[in-house]
Backbone as a ProteinNet text record, in pm:
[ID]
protein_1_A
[PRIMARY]
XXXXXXXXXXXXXXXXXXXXXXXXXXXXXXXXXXXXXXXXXXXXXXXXXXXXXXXXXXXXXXXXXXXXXXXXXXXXXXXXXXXXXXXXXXXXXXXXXXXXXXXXXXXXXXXXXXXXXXXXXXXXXXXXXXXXXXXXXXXXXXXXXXXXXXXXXXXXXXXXXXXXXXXXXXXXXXXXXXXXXXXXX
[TERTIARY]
465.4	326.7	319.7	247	252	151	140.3	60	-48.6	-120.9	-248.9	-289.2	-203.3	-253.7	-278.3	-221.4	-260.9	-374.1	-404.5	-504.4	-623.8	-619.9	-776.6	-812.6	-696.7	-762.2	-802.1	-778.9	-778.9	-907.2	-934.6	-1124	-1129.1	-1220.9	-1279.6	-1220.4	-1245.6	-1201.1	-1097	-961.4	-892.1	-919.5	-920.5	-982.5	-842.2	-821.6	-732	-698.2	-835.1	-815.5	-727.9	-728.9	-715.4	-553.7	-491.6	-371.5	-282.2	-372.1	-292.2	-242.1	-403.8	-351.8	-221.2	-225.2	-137.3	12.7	4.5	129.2	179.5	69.5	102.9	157.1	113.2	90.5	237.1	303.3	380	489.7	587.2	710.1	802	797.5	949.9	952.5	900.1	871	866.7	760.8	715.8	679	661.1	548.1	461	292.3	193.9	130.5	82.4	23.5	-77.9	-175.6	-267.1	-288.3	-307.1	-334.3	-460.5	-512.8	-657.4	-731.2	-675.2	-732.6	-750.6	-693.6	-743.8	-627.8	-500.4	-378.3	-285.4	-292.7	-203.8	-63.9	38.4	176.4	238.9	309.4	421.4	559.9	606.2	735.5	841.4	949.4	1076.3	1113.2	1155.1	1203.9	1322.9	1308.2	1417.2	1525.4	1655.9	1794.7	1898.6	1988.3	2072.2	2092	2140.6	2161.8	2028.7	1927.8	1766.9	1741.2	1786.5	1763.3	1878.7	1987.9	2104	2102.1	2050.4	1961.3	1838.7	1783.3	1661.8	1692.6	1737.6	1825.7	1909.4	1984.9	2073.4	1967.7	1856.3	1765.9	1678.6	1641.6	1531.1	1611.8	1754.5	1876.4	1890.9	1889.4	1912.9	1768.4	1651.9	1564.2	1527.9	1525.3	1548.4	1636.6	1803.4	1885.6	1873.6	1762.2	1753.7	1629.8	1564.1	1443.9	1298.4	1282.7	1184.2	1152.1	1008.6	983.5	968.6	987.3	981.8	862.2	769.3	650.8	589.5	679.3	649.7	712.7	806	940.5	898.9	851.4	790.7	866.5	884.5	974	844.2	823.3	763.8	591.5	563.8	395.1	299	168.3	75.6	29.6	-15.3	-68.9	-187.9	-295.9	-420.1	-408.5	-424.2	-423.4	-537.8	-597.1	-765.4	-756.8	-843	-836.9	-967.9	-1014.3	-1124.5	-1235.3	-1131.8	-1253.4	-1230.8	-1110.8	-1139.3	-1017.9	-989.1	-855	-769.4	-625	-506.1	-440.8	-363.7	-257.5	-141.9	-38.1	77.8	185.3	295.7	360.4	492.7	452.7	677.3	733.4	883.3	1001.4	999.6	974.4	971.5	898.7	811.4	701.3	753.5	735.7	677.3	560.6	518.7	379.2	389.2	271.7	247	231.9	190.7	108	86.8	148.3	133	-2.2	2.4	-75.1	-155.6	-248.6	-367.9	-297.2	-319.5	-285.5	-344.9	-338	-411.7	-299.3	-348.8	-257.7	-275.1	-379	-367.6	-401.9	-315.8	-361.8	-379.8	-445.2	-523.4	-361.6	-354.5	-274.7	-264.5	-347.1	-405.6	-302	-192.5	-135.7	-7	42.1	160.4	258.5	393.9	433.5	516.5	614.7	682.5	683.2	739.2	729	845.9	919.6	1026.3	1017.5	1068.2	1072.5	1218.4	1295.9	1396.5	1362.2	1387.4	1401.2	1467.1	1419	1476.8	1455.6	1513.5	1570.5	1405.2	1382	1169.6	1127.5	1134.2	1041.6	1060.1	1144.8	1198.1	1071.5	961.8	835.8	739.6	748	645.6	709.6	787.1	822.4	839.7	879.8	910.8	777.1	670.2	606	478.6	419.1	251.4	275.6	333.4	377.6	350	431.9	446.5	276.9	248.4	62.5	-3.1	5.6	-119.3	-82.1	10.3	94.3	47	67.2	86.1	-87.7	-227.5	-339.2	-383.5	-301.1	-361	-344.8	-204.1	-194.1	-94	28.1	116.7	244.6	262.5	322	508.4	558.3	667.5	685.4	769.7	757.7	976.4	1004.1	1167.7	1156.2	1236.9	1276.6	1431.1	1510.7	1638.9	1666.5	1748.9	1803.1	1924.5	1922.6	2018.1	2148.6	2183.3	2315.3	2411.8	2555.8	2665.9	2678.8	2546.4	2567.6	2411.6	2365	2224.9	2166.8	2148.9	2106.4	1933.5	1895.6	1784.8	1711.9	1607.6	1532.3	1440	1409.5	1324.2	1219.6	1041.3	991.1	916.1	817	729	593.5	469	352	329.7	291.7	278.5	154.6	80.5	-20.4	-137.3	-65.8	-139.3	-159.4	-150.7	-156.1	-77	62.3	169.8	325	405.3	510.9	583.4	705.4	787.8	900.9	1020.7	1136.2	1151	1225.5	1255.1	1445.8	1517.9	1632.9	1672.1	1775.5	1863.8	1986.1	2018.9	2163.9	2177.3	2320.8	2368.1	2290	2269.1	2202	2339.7	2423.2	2556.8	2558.1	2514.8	2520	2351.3	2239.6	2182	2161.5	2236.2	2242.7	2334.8	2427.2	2548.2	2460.4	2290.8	2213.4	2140.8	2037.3	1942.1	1859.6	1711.8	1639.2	1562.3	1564.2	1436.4	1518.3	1616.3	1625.7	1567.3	1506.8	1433.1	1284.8	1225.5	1086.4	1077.3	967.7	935.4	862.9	840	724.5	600.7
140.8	183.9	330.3	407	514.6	561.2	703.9	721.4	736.8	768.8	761	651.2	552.7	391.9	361.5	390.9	308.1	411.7	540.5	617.6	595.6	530.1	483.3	386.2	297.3	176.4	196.8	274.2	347.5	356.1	322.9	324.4	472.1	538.5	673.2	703.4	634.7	628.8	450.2	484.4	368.2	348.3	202.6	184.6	97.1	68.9	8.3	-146	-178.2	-328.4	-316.8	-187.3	-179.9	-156.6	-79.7	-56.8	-163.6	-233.7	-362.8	-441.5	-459.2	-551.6	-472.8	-354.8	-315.1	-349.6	-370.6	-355.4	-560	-612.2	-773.9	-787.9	-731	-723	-681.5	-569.5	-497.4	-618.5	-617.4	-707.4	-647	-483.7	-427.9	-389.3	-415.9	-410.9	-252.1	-185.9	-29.2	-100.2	43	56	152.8	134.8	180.5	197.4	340	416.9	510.1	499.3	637.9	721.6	851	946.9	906.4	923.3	948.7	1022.4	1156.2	1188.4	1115	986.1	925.4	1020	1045.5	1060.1	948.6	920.4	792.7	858.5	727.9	749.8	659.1	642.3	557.1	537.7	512.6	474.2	430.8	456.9	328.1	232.8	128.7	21.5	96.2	39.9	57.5	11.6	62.3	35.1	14.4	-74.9	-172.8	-40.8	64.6	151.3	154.9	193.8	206.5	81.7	-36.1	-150.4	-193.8	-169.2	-127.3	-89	59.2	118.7	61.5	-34.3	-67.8	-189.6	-259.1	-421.5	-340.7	-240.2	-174.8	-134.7	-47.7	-40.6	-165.7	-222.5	-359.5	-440.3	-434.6	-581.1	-519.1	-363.8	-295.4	-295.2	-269.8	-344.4	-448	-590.9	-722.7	-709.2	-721.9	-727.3	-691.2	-549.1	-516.5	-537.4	-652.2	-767.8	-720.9	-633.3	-648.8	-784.8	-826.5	-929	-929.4	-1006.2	-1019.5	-959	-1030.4	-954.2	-889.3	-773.2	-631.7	-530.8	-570.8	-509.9	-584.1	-440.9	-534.7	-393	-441.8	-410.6	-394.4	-269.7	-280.3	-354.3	-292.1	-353	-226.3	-280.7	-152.6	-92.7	14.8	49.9	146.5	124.1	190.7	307.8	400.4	528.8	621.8	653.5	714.5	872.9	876.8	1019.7	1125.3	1232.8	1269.2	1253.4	1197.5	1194.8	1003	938.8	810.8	753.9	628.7	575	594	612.6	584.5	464.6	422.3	303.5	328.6	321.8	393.9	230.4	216.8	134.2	211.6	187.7	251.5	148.5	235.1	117.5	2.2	105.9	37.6	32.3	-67.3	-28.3	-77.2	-22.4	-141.9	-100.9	-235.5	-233.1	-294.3	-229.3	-300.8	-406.8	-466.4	-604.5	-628.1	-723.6	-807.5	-756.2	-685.5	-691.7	-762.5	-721.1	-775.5	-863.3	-961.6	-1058.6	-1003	-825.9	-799.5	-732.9	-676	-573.4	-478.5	-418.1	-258	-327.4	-304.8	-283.7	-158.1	-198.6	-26.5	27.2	192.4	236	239.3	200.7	174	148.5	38.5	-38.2	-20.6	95.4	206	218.7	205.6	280.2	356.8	272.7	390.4	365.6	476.6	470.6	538.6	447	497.7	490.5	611.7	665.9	671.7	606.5	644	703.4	822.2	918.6	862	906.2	832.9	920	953.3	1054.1	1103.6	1214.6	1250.4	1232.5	1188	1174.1	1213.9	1344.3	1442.5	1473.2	1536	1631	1541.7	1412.8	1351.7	1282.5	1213.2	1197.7	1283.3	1431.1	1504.2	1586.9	1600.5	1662.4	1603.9	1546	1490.5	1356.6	1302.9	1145.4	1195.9	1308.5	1308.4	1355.9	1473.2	1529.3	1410.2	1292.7	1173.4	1098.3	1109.1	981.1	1104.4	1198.8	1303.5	1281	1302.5	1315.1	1190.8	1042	893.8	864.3	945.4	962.8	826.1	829.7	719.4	814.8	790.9	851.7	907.5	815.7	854.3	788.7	932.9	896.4	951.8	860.6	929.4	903.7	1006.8	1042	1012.2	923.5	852.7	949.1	1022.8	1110.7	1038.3	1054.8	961.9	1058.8	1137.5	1221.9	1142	1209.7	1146.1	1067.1	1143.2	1047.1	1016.9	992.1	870.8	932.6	1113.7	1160.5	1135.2	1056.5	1047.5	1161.8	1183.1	1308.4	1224.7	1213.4	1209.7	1265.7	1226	1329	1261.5	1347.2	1279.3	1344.5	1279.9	1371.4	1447.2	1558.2	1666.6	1657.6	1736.7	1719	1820.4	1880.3	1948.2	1878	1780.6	1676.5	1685.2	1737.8	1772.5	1728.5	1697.8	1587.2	1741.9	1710.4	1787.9	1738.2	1776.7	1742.5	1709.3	1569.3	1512	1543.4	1477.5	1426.2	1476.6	1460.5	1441.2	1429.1	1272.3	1228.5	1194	1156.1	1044.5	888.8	829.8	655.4	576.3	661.2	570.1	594.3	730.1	744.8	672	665.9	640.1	443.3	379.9	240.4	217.7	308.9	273.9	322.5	375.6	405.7	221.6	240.9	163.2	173.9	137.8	189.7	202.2	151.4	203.8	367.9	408.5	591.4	663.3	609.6	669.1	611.2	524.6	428.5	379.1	388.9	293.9	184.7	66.8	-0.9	10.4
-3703.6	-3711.8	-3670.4	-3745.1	-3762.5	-3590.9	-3578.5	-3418.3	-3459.5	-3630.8	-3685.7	-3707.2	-3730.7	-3702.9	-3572.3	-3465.6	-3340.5	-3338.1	-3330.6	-3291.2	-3344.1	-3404.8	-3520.5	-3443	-3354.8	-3304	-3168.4	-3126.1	-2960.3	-2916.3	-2794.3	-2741.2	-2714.3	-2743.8	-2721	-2549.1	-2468.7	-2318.1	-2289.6	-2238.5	-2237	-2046.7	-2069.7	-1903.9	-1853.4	-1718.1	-1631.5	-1738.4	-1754.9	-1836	-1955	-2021.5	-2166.8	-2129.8	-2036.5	-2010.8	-1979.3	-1901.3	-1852.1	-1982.8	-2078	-2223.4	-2306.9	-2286.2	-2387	-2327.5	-2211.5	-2132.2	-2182.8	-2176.2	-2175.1	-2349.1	-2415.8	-2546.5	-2626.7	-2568.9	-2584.6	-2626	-2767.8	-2725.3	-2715.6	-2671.1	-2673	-2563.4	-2462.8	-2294.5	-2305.9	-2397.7	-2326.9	-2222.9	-2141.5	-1978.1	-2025.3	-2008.7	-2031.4	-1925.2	-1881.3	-1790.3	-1804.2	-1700.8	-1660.7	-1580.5	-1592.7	-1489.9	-1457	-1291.9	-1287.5	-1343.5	-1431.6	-1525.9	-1690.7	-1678.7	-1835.9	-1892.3	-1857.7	-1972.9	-1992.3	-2121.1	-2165.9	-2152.7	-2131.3	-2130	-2136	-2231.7	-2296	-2299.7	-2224.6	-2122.5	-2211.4	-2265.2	-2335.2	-2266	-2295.3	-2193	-2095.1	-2003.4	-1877	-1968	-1937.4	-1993.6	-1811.9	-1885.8	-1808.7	-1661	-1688.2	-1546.2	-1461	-1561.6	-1441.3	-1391.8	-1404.9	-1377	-1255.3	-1289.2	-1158.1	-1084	-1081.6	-916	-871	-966.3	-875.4	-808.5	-880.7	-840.4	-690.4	-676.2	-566.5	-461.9	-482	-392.6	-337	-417.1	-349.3	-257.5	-314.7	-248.9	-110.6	-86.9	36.8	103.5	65.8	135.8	157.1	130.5	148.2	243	210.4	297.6	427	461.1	569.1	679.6	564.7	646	604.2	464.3	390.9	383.8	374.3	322.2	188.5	84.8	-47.3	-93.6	-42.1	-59	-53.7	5	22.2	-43.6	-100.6	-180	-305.7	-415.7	-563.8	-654	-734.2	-859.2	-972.7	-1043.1	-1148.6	-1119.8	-1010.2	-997.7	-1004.2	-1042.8	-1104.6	-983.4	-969.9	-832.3	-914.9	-833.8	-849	-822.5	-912.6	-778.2	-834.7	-727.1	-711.1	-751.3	-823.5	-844.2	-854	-872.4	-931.9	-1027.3	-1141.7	-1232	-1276.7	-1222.5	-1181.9	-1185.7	-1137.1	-1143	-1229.4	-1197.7	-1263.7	-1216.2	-1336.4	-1336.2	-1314.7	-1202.3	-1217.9	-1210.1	-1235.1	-1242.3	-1199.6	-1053.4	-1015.3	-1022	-993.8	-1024.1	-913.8	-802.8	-666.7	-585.2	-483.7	-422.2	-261.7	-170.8	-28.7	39.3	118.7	60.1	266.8	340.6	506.7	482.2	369.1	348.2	188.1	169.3	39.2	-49.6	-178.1	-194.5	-273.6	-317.5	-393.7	-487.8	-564.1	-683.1	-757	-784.9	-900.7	-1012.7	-1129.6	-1225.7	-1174.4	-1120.4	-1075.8	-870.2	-790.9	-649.7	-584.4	-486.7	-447.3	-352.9	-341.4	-290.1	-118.4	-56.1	96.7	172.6	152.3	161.8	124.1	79.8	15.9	117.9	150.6	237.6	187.6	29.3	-60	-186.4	-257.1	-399.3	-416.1	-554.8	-564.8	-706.6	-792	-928.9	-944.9	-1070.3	-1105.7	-1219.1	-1232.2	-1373.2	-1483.2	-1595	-1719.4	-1829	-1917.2	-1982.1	-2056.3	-2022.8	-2098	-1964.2	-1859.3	-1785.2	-1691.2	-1689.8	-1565.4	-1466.3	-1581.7	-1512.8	-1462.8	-1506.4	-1477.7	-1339.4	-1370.7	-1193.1	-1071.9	-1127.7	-1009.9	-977	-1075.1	-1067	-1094.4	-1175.2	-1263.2	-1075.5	-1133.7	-1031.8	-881.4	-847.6	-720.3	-646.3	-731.1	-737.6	-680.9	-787.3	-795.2	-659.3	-629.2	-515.2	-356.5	-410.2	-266.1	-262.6	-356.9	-353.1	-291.3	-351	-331.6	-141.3	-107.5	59.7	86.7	-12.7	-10.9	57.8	160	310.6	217.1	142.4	94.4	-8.4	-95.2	-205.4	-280.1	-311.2	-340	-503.4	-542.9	-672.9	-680.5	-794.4	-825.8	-940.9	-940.8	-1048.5	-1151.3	-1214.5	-1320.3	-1355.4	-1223.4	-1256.4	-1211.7	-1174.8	-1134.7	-1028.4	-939.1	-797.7	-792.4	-832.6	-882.3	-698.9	-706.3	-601.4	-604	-446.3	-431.4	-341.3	-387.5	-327.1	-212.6	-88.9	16.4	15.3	0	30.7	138.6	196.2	313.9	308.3	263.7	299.5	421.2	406.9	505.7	543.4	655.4	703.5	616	565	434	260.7	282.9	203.5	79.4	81	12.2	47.3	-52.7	-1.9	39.4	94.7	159.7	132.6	135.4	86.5	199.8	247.2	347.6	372	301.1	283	118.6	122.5	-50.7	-32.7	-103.6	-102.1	-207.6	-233.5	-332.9	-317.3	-406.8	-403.4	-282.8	-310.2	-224.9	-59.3	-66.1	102.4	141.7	77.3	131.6	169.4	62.9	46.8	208.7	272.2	358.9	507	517.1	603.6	649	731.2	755.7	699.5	615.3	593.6	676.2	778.6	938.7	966.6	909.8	948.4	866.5	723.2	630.3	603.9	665	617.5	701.6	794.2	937.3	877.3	961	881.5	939.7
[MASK]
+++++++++++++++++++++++++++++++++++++++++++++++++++++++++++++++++++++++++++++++++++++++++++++++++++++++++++++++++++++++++++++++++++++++++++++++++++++++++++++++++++++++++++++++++++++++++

């Protein structure tokens, strides 16, 4: 289907609901997203490596007494903005407290967000992503680079309401840490 076919069918304004359907709808598992500014974004499916570091990160938080239900893989998170909500869907979330049983949950309740990069979506994770997450006041936020050593970037909101480069390692040195030396609960 051509992008003048789906665009004919498109609501003048696409809302949280409409993102969610497209996301259920989808059979080639895109990921469908919004900026709080109302920008659509259309994701390729995760491939077997982005799915390897996240399976490697969640197993190292579990393992280290996450509760399940705080450690979520691929869940929507609300995130508040100016001119009105965005839908963001990271790879990785933990959360003080279980959240909402909803498609989009509010960010309140954030303690991290973790983005693995995937080939197109350099700027938007290191940069569009980090904006909305640093504005929503989600305390830390790490970026998974898809180079040789699957180096993760640390950041930490600052008291100027801007992340700060915390840390940057390889995915390997940081899996062989605690995660209570990088994420309090």
């Amino acid at each position: 289907m051509s992008a003048e076919a789906v665009g004919m069918h498109m609501p003048a304004v696409v809302t949280l609901d409409d993102v969610a359907a497209m996301n259920a709808a989808d059979p080639n598992g895109h990921r469908y997203e919004t900026s709080p500014d109302g920008v659509l974004s259309v994701m390729p499916p995760t491939d077997s490596e982005h799915a390897i570091i996240a399976s490697r990160i969640f197993a190292w938080l579990i393992m280290a007494g996450w509760p399940a239900e705080q450690v979520l893989q691929a869940v929507g998170a609300r995130v508040p903005g100016p001119s009105g909500d965005g839908g963001r869907i990271p790879d990785i979330t933990v959360w003080r407290k279980p959240p909402s049983r909803r498609v989009w949950s509010a960010v309140t309740d954030l303690v991290l967000v973790v983005e693995i990069v995937s080939p197109g979506s350099e700027t938007m994770d290191s940069v569009t992503k980090a904006r909305e997450y640093a504005s929503a006041g989600i305390p830390r936020y790490w970026v998974v680079e898809r180079d040789g050593a699957q180096t993760v970037t640390l950041h930490e909101l600052g008291g100027d309401g801007r992340y700060t480069e915390h840390a940057r390692m390889p995915l390997a040195w940081l899996l062989q840490a605690a995660p209570a030396d990088h994420l309090d609960g």
